[in-house]
One Martini backbone bead per residue (centre of mass of N, CA, C, O) as a GRO file, in nm:
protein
  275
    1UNK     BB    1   9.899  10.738  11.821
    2UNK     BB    2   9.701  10.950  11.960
    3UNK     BB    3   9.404  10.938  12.176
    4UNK     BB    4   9.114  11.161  12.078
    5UNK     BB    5   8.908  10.943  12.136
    6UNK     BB    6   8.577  10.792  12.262
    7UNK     BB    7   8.317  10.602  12.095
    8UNK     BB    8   8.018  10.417  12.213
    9UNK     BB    9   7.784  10.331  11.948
   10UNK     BB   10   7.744  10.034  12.048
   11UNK     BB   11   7.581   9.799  12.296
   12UNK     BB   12   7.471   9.453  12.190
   13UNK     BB   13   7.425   9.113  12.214
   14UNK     BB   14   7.806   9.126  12.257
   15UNK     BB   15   7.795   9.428  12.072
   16UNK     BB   16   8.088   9.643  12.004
   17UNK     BB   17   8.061   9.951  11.875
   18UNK     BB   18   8.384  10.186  11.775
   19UNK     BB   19   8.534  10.470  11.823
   20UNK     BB   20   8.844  10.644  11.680
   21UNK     BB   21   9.041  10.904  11.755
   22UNK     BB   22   9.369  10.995  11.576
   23UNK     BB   23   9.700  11.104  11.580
   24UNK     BB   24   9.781  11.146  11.189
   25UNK     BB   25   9.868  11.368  10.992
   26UNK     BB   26   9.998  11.193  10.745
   27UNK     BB   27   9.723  10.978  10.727
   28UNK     BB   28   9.546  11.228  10.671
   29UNK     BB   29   9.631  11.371  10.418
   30UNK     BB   30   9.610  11.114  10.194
   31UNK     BB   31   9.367  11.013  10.249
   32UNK     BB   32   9.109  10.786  10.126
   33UNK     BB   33   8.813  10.639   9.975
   34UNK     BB   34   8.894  10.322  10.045
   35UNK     BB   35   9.168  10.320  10.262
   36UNK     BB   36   9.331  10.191  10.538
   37UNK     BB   37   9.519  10.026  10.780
   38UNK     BB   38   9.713   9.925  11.029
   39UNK     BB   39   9.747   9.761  11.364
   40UNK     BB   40   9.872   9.807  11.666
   41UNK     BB   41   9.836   9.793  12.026
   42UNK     BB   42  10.075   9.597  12.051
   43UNK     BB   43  10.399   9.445  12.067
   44UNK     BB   44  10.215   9.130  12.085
   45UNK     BB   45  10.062   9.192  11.902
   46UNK     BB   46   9.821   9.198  11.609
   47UNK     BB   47   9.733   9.280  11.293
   48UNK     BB   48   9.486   9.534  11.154
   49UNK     BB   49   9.234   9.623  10.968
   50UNK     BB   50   9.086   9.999  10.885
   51UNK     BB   51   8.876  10.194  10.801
   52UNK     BB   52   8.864  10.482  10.683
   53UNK     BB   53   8.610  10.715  10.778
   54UNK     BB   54   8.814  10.957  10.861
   55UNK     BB   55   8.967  11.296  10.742
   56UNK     BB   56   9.176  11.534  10.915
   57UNK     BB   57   9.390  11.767  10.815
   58UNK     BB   58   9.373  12.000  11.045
   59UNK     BB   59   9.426  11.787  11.296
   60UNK     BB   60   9.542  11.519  11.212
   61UNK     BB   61   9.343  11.304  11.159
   62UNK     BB   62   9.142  10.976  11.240
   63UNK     BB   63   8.906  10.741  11.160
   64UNK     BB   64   8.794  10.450  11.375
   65UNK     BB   65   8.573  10.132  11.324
   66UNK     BB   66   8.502   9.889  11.584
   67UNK     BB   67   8.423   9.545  11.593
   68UNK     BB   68   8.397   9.313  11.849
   69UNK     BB   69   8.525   8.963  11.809
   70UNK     BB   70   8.830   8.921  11.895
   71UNK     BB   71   9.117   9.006  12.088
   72UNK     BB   72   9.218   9.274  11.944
   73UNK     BB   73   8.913   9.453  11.910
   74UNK     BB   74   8.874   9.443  12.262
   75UNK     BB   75   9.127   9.595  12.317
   76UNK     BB   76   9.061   9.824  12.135
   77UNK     BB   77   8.799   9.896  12.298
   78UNK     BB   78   8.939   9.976  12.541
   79UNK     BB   79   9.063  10.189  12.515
   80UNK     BB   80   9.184  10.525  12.610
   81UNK     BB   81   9.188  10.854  12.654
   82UNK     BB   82   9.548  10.894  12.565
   83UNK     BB   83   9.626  10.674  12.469
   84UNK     BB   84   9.868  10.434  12.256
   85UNK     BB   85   9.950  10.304  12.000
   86UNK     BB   86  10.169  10.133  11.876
   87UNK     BB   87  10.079  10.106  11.569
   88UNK     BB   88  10.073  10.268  11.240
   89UNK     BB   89   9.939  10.195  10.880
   90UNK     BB   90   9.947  10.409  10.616
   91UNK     BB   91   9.765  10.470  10.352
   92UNK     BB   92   9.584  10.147  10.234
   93UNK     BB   93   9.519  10.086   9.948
   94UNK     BB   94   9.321  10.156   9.725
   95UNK     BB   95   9.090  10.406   9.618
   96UNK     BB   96   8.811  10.478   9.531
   97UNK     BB   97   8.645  10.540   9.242
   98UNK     BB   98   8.573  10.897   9.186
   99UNK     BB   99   8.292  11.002   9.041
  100UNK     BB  100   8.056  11.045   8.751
  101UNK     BB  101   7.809  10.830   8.716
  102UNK     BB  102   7.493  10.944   8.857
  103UNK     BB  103   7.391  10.664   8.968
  104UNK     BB  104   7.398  10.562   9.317
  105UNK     BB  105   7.429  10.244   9.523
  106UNK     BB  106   7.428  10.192   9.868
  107UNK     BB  107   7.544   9.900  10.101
  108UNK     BB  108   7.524   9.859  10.471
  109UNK     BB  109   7.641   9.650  10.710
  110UNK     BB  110   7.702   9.683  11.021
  111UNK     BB  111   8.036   9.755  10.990
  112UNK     BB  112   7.995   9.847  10.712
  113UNK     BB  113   7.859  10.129  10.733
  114UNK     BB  114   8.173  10.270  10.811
  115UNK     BB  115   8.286  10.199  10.467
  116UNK     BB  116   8.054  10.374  10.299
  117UNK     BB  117   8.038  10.675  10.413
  118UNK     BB  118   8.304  10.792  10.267
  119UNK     BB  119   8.189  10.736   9.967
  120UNK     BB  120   7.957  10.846   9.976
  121UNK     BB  121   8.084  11.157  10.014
  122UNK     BB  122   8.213  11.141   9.761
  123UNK     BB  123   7.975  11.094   9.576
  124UNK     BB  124   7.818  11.335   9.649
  125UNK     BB  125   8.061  11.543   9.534
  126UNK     BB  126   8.088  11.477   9.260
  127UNK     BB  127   7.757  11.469   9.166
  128UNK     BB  128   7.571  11.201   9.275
  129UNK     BB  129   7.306  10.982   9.288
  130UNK     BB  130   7.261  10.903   9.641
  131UNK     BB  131   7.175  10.579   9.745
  132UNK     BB  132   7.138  10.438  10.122
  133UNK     BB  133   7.142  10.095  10.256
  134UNK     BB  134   7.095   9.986  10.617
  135UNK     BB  135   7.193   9.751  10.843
  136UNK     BB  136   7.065   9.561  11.111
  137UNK     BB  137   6.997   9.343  11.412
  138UNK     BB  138   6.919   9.620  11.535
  139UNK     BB  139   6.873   9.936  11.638
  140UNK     BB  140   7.154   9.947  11.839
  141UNK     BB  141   7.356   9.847  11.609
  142UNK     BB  142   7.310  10.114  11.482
  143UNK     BB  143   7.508  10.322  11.215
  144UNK     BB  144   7.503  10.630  11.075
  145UNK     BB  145   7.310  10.753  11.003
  146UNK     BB  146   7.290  11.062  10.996
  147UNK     BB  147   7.572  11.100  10.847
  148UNK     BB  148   7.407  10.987  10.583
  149UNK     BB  149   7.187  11.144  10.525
  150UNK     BB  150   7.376  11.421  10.441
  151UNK     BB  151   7.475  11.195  10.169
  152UNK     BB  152   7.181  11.156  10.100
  153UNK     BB  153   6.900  11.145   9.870
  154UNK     BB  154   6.856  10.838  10.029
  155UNK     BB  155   6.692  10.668  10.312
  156UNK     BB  156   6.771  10.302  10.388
  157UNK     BB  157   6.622  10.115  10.660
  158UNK     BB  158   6.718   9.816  10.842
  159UNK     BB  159   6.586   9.517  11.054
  160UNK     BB  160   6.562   9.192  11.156
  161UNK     BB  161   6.341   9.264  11.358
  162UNK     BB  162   6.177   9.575  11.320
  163UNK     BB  163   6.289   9.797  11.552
  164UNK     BB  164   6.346   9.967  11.287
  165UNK     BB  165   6.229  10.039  11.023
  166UNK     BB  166   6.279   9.776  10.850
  167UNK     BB  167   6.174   9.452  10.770
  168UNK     BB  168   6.463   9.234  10.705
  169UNK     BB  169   6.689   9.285  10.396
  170UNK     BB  170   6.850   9.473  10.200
  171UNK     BB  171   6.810   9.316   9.952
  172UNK     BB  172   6.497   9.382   9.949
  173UNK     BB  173   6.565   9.691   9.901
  174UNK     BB  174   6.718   9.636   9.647
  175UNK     BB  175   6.556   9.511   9.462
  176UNK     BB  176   6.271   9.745   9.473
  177UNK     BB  177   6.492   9.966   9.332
  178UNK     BB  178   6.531   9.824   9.085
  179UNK     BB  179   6.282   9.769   8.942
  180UNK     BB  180   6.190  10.083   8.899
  181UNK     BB  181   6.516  10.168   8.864
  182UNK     BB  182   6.799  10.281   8.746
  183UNK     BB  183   7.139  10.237   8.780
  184UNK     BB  184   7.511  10.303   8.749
  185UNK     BB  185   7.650  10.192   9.079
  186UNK     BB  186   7.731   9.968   9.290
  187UNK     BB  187   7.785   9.946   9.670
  188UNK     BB  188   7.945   9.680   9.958
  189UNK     BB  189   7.899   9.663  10.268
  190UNK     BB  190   7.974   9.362  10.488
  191UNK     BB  191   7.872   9.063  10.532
  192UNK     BB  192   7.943   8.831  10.306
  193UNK     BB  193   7.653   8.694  10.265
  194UNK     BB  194   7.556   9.008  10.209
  195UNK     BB  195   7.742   9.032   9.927
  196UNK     BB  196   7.651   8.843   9.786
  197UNK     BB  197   7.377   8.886   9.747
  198UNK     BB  198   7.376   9.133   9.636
  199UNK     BB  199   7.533   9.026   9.370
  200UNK     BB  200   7.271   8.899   9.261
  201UNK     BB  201   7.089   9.116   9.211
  202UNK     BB  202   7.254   9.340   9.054
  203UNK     BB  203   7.298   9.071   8.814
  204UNK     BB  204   7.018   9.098   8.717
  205UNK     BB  205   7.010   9.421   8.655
  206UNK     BB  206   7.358   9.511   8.539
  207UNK     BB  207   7.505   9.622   8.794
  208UNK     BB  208   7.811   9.764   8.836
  209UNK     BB  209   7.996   9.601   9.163
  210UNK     BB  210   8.102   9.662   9.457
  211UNK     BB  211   8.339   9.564   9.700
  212UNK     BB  212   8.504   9.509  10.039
  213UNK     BB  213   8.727   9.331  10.125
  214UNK     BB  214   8.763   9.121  10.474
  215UNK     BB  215   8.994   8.966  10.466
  216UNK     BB  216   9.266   8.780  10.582
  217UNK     BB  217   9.543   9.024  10.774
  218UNK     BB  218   9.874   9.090  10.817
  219UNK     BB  219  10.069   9.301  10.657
  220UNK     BB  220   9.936   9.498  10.440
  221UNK     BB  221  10.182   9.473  10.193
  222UNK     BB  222  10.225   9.166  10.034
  223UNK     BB  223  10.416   8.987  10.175
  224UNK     BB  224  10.220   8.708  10.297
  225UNK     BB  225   9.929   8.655  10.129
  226UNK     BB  226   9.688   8.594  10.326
  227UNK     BB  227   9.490   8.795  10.142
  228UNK     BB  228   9.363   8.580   9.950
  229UNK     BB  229   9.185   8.609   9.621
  230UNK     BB  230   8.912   8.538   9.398
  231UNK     BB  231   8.930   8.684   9.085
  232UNK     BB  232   8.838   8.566   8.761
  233UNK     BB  233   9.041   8.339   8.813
  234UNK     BB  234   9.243   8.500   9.031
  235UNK     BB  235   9.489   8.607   9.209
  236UNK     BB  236   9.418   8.840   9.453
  237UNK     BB  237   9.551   9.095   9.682
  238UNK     BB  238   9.376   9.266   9.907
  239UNK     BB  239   9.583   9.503   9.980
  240UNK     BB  240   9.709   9.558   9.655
  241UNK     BB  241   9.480   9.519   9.450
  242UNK     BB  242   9.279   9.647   9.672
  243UNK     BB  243   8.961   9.587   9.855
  244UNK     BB  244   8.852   9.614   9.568
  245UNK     BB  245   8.560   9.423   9.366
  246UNK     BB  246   8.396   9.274   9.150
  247UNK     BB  247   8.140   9.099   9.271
  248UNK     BB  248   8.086   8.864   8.983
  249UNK     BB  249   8.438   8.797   9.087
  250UNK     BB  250   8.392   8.659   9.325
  251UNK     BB  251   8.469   8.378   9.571
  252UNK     BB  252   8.269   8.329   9.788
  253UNK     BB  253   8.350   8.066   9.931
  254UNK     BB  254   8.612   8.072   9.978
  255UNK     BB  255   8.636   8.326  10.151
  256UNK     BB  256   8.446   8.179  10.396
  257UNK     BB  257   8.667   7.994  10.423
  258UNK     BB  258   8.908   8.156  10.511
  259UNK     BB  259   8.791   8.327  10.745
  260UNK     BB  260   8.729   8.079  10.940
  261UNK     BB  261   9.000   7.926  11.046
  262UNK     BB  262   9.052   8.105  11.332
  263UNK     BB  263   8.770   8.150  11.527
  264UNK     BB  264   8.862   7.871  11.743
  265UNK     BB  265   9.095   8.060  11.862
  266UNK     BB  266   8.994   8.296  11.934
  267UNK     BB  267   8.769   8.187  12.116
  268UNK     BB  268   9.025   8.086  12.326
  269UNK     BB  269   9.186   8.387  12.350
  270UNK     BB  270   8.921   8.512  12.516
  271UNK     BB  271   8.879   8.330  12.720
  272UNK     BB  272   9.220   8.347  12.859
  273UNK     BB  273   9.140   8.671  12.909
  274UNK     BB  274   8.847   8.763  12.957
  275UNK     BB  275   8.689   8.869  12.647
   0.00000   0.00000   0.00000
């Protein structure tokens, strides 16, 4: 689990979006679009998940995007080219069903944007028109443009301050392609009230839509439920059933209660840390 890169993507705001390639063979060799990680930075941290956002099987290597939110996240932006992580576990979760659906239609919200790209590429490889919307509170804290332009027969930028691209909210530019053409395909990752929304939309227009979901997630293989969501009127565990769930059965209220619960911890332990 040793760092063979590190680069800081964006840093605005308050907000560092962080790039790390790590040395893992056997995760690198099975790794699928749509499959995350667990990791632990030392032997005292807690467990988080990450979603594979590429691998490289001849380096043997894997990249992971993170942004610092919480105590855990912040310690990971700290680390140095060279330093090794406690643990690393993958890959795990479902990895995204990918076909030739014909028109996919992809929207990808702040460090959300990084759980897209992956998906982008298989899809454009399998052989589908795949059109990508990415937002961000910033042109500073986008990421992965270039990226994607290269993997998109389609790319449509927002922000919400209009500093960049179009002003916005991805979903008015998901409304207003929704309306010209139809889609076969929907697929969505960024913060739950954006993948909401998504999801309200592309349900007006029958568009069946996957999202990411980003539950909160301890053991990440099962063992402890606590990534429990609710689909279709059924208990579902992200990490063993997901992480991906067809966004118009799933409880978002619930969802938004349960990221929620410990906000106010995280943000104690960050200010006794200094970080």
């Amino acid at each position: 689990m040793k760092i063979l890169n590190k680069e800081i993507l964006a840093d605005s705001q308050g907000i560092s979006i962080v790039k790390i390639t790590l040395l893992s063979p056997d995760i690198a060799s099975k790794a699928k679009a749509g499959q995350f990680v667990v990791l632990m930075v030392t032997e005292e941290g807690e467990r988080i998940p990450l979603t594979i956002v590429n691998a490289d099987i001849k380096e043997g290597a894997i990249v992971l995007i993170t942004q610092t939110a919480g105590f855990t996240t912040k310690q990971l932006a700290n680390v140095k080219k060279g330093d090794t992580l406690y643990s690393l576990v993958g890959p795990l979760g479902h990895p995204t069903e990918i076909k030739k659906y014909g028109k996919v239609i992809l929207v990808g919200g702040g460090v959300g944007i990084a759980e897209i790209y992956p998906v982008a590429k298989a899809m454009k490889a399998a052989g589908n028109f795949v059109t990508t919307i990415i937002g961000s509170r910033a042109k500073e804290l986008l990421i992965l443009e270039s990226e994607l332009k290269q993997v998109s027969d389609g790319l449509i930028v927002m922000t919400d301050d209009g500093s960049y691209g179009r002003k916005g909210f991805v979903t008015e530019a998901l409304k207003e392609l929704l309306e010209k053409e139809s889609y076969d395909q929907a697929y969505a990752v960024g913060p739950i009230p954006m993948m909401r929304a998504v999801s309200v939309v592309t349900k007006n227009f029958s568009v069946p839509t996957l999202v990411s979901l980003n539950a909160l997630m301890v053991d990440g293989t099962g063992m402890c439920g606590c990534c429990r969501v609710t689909v279709a009127g059924k208990v579902k565990f992200s990490c063993v059933d997901g992480p991906e769930f067809e966004a118009g059965e799933v409880d978002w209220i619930e969802l938004l209660k349960r990221n929620s619960i410990y906000s106010d911890k995280e943000k104690h332990i960050c200010r006794l840390n200094n970080l």
